[in-house]
C-alpha positions as CSV (number, residue, x, y, z in Angstrom):
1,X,-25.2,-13.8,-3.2
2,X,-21.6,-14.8,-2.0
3,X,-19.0,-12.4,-1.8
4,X,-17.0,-13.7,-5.3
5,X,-13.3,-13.0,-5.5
6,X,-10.5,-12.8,-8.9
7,X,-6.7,-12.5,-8.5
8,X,-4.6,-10.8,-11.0
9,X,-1.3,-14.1,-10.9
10,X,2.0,-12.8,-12.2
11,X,4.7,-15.2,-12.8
12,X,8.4,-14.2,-11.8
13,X,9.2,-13.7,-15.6
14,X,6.3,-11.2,-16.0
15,X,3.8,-13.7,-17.2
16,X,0.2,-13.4,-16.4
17,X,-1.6,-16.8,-15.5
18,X,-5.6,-16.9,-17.6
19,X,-7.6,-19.6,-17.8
20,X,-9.8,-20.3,-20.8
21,X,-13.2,-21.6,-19.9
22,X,-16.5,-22.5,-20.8
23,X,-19.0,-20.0,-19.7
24,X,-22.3,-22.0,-20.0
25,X,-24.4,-18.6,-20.0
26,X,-23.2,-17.8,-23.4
27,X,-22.6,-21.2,-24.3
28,X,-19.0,-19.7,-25.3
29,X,-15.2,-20.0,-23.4
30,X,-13.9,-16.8,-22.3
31,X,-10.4,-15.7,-21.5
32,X,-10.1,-14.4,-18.4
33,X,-8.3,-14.5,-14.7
34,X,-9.0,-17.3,-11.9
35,X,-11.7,-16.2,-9.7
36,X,-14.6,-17.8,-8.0
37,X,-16.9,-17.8,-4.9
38,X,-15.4,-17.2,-1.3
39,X,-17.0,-20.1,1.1
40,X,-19.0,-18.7,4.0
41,X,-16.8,-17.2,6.6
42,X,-13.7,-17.3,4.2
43,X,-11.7,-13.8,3.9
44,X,-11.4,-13.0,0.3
45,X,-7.6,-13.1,0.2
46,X,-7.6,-16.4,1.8
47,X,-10.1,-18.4,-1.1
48,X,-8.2,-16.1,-4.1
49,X,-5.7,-18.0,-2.9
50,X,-7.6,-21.2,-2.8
51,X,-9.0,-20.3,-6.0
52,X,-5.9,-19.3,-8.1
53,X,-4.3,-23.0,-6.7
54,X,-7.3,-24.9,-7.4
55,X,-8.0,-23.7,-11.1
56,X,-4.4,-22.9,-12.2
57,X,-2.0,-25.2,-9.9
58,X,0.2,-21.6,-9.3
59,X,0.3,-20.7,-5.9
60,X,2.8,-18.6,-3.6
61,X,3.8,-14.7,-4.2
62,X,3.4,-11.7,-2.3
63,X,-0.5,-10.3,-2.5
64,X,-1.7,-7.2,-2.4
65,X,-5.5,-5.7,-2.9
66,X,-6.8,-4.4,-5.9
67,X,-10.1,-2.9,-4.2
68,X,-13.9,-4.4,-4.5
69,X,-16.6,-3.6,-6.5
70,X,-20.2,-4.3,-6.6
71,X,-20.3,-7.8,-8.4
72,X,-24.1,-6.5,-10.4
73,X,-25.7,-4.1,-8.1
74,X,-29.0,-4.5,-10.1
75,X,-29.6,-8.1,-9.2
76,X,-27.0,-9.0,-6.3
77,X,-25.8,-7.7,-3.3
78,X,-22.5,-9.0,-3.5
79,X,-19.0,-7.8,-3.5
80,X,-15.8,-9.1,-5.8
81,X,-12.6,-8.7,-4.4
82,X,-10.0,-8.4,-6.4
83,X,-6.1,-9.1,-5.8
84,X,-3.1,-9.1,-7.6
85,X,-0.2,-12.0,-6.5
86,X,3.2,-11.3,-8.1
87,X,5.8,-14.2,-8.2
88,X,3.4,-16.9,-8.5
89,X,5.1,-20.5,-9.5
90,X,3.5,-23.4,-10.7
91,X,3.3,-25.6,-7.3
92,X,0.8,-28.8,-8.7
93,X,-1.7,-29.8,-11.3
94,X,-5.1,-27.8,-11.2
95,X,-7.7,-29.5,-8.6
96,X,-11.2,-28.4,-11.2
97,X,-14.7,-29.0,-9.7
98,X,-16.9,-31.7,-11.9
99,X,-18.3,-28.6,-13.7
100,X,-15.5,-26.8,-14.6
101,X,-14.3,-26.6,-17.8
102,X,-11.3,-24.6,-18.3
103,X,-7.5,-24.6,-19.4
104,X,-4.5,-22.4,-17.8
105,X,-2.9,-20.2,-20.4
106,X,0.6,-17.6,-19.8
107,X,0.6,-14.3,-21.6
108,X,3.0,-11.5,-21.4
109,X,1.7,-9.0,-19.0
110,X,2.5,-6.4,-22.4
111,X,-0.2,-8.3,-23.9
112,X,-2.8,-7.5,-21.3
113,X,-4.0,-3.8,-22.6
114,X,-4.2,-5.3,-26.4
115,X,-5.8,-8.4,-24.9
116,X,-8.5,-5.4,-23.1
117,X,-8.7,-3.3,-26.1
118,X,-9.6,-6.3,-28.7
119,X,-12.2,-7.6,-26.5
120,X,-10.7,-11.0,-25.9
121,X,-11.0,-10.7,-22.3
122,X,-14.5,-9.3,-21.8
123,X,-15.9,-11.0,-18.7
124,X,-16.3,-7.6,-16.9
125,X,-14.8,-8.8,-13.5
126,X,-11.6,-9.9,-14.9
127,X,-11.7,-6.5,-17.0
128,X,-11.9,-4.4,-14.2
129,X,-9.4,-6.5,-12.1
130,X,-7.2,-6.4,-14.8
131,X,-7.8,-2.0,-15.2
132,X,-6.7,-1.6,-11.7
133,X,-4.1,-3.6,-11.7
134,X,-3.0,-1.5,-15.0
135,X,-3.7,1.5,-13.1
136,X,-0.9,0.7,-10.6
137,X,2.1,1.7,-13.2
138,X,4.9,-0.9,-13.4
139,X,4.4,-4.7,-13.4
């Protein structure tokens, strides 16, 4: 499997860019952070990038790496790479592929441990990217 790759977007008022979006192996949307699959040969920074621009329309910021893990060691080989941009801005409209379905949403980055703790963000790779990037301290 690809290597697949999320970025933790923080606006320069301390918002959190999430996109809602239909997750057709549950049938169900889920709120979570922009993510996706890395093309071959692409480093991961450079298609979070790519990725964050392409399903949100924010773009810019100063990056830094939130670590890997093993995407599901049980059935894939892969890694997700996980970032965290502060002082994204919104640069253009989203550029979705035919399949996606999904819409951009700005919460407080206060909101993000309550948004954890309730389960409304329970994809378990925007969980864990969203941990570490909790684990860091201040915003």
């Amino acid at each position: 499997c690809t290597p697949w790759v999320n970025v933790v977007p923080i606006t320069a008022d301390g918002q959190v860019v999430l996109v809602r979006q239909h997750r057709y192996g549950i049938e169900a949307e889920t709120l979570e952070i922009p993510g996706g699959v890395a093309e071959a040969g692409e480093e991961p920074v450079v298609a979070a990038a790519r990725e964050l621009l392409e399903e949100t329309g924010y773009g810019g910021g100063d990056w830094e790496s939130l670590g890997w893990v093993w995407s599901n060691p049980a059935i894939f080989d892969n890694r997700t790479w996980m970032f965290l941009a502060r002082g994204v801005r919104l640069e253009r409209a989203p550029d979705l592929d035919p399949a996606e379905d999904l819409s951009v949403e700005r919460v407080d980055v206060a909101a993000i441990p309550a948004l954890l703790a309730s389960g409304r963000i329970a994809h378990s790779l925007a969980v864990v990217s969203l941990q570490r990037f909790l684990l860091r301290g201040s915003p």
